[in-house]
N, C-alpha and C positions, 0 to 999 in steps of 0.2 A: 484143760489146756490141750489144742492138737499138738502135736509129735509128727517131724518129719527128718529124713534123713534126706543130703545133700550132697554125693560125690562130686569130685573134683572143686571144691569149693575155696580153695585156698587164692584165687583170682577169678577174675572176669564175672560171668554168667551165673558161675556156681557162686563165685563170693558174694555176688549180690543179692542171687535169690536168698541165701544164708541171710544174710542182712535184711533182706526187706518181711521176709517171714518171723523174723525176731521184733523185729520192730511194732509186726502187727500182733504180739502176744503170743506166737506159736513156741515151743522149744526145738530147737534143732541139734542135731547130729552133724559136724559138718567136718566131712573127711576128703584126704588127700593124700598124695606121697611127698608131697613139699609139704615137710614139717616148718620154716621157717616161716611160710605163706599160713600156717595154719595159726601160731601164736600170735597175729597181729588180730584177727576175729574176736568181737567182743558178743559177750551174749550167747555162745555155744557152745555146744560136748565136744569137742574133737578130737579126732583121732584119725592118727594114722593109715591109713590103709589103701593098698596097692591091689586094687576091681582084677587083676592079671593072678593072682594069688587067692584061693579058694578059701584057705585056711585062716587070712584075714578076713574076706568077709561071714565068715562063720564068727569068728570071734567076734566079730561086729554085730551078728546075726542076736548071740546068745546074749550080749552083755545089752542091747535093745529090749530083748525080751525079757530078762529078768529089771532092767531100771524101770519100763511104762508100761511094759505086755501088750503095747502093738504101735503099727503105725497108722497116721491119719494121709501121710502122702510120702514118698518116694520121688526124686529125682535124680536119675541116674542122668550125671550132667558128663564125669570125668573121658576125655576122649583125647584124641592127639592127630596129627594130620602129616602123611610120610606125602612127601610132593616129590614132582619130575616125570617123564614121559615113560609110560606103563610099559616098552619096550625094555629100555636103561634100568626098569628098578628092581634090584636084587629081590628073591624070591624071602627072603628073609624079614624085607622092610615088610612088604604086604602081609606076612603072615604077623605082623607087628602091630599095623592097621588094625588089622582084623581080631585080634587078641586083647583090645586095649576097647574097640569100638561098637564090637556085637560079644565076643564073650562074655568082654566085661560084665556089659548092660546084662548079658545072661545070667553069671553069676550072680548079680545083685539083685535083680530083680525075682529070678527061683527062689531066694535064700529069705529073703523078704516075703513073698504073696503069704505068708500061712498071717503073719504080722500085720498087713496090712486086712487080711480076713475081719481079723480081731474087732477091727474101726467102719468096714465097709469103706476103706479111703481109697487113694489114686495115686496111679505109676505115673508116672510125666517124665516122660523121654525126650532129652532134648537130643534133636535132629540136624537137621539144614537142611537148606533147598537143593545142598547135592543131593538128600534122599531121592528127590525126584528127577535133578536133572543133574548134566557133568558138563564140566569144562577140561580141552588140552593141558596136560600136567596134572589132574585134580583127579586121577581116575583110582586110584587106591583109595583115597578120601572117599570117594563117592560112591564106588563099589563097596567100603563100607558101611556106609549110611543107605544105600540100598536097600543090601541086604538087612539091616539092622531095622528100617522100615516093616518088610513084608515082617520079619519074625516080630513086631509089636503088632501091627495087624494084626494077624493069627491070635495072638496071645489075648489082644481084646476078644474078639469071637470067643475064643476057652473058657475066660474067665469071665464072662459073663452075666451067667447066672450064679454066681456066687459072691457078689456084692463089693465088687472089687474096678473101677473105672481105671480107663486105661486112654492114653492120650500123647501126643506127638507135638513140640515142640520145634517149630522151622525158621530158625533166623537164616538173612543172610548176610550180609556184610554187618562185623560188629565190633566196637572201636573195644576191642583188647587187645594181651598181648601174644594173642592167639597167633598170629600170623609171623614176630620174631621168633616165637617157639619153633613153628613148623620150618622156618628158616633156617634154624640151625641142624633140622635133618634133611636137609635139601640136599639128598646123593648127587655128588657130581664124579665122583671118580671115575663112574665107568659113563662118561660124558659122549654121547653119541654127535657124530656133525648134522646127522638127519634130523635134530631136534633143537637146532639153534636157537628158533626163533621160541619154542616152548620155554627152554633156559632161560633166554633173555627175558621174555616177556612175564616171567615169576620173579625176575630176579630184584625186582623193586618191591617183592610185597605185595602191590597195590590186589593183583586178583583176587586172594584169600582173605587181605587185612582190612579192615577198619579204616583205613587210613582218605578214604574218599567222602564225596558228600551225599552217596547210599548209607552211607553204616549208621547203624541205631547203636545206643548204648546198651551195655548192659543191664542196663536197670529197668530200661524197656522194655528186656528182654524177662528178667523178674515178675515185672508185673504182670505181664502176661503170662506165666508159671501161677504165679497168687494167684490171680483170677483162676482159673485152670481149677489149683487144685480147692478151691471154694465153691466150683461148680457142680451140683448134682448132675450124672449122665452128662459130660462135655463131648463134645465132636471131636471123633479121631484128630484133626490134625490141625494145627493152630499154625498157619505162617506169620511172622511177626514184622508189621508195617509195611507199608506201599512196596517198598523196595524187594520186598521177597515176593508178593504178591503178583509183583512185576514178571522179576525173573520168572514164577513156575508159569506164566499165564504163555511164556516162549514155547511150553510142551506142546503148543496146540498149533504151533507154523508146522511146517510142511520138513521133514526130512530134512529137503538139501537145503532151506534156508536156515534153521536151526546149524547148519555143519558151517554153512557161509559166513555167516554171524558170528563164529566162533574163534574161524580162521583169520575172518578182517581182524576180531579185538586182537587176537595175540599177536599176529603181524603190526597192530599198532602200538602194544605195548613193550616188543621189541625193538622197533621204530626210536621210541622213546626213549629206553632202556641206552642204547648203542649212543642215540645224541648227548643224552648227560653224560655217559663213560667220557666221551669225544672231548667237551668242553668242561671237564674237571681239571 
C-alpha cells in the first residue's frame, strides 16, 4: 500500500487530494490546524498539526516513521493568503505569509526527504500561478509563492540523484473557501486613499476566489496531484487547466501591457465593486 502525507487537508485542495488518494487504495496522513475540518475525513490518520511549529512536524515526522517507515509522496498543500496593497501591509502580515507559505513547506518537506528516501517517492508542492506571475493587492501572496517556487526548484536539482522526485502544482482560480478565509485577513485599518481602487476591487472576492467561470474545482485539482504523484521522473511544474495555462502564458506580453492589463482589471473590478455598494 503507498503512504502519503497531506497538509492543510482539512478543506478544499488538501481535502480532496486526501480523499481522492484514499479512495484509489493509498493510506494517508491527513493534517491541519482545524481540528473540526479534520474529524469530518473518512478513511485517514489525522492529526493535528500547525507546518509554523517545528516540534509538531517532528512529532509528525517520528510517529510516520515508526507506523510505515516512509513515504511514497508528500504534499505540502497547507498555506494561507494575507491580501491588500504591499505599501498598507503591516510588516507583520508578510512575515505571516512567508511563515505559513515557504517555511512551512520548508519544515515539512526537510523533515520528510530522509522518509520519503525510504520509497524513492514525490514532494508535490502545491503552488499558483502567482508563483509565476502577480496581480495589485496579491503581492505578499505572490512574493510568497515566488519564492517558495525558486526554493522547490533548487531542491529538485539537490535531490536528484537520490531517488526522490520533486514537483509543483499551479492552479489558478479554484472554487474553495480559500478566498472567504483570506477575506477575513484583509488589513484595512491602516487603509491608504492611494489604493482605493485596489480595496475595492478585492473586496468582492472575485480576484483570489473560485467564485467565476475560470475556477476549476478541487478535485481537479487532486487529480492532477494523483496523477503527479504516480508518475515516474514528472516535469517540474504542473499548471492546472486552460485557465492557469492562460494566465502564466501573460509572462510573455511585453512589460507595460502586462501592468496595462492589470490596472484596466482592477479599475473594473472596482467599477463594479462601488455600483453594487450603490444599488444595495
Amino acid at each position: 500500500m503507498k503512504t502519503a502525507l497531506v497538509t492543510g487537508a482539512a478543506s478544499g485542495i488538501g481535502r480532496a487530494t486526501a480523499e481522492r488518494l484514499v479512495n484509489n487504495g493509498w493510506q494517508v496522513y491527513a493534517t491541519d490546524i482545524d481540528t473540526d475540518g479534520l474529524e469530518t475525513i473518512k478513511g485517514c490518520v489525522t492529526e493535528t498539526v500547525d507546518v509554523t511549529d517545528t516540534d509538531d512536524i517532528e512529532r509528525l515526522r517520528a510517529q510516520i516513521a515508526d507506523d510505515v517507515g516512509g513515504l511514497d509522496c508528500v504534499v505540502a498543500n497547507a498555506g494561507l493568503a494575507q491580501l491588500g496593497p504591499v505599501a498598507d501591509m503591516p510588516s507583520e502580515h508578510l512575515e505571516a505569509q512567508f511563515d505559513v507559505n515557504v517555511h512551512g513547506v520548508h519544515r515539512t518537506v526537510r523533515a520528510m526527504v530522509p522518509l520519503l528516501v525510504e520509497r524513492e517517492g514525490t514532494a508535490v508542492i502545491v503552488s499558483s500561478t502567482h508563483g509565476r506571475i502577480t496581480t495589485p493587492g496579491m503581492g505578499a501572496y505572490a512574493a510568497s509563492k515566488h519564492a517558495l517556487e525558486a526554493l522547490v526548484e533548487t531542491l529538485r536539482m539537490e535531490i536528484a540523484d537520490i531517488g526522490v522526485d520533486v514537483a509543483i502544482i499551479e492552479p489558478a482560480w479554484v472554487t474553495t473557501a480559500f478566498a472567504d478565509t483570506a477575506q477575513q485577513r484583509f488589513h484595512k485599518a491602516d487603509r491608504s486613499e492611494y489604493f482605493n481602487d485596489v480595496y475595492d476591487a478585492m473586496a468582492e472576492g472575485t480576484l483570489i476566489g473560485g467564485r467565476g467561470p475560470l475556477a476549476v474545482t478541487p478535485e481537479r485539482v487532486a487529480k492532477q496531484i494523483h496523477a503527479v504523484a504516480m508518475t515516474e521522473d514528472p516535469a517540474l511544474r504542473h499548471p492546472v487547466g486552460w485557465p492557469a495555462r492562460l494566465v502564466l502564458a501573460t509572462r510573455w506580453l511585453p512589460q507595460p501591457a502586462q501592468s496595462l492589463g492589470h490596472r484596466t482589471a482592477i479599475k473594473a473590478f472596482a467599477a463594479f465593486h462601488r455600483l453594487r455598494t450603490h444599488f444595495k
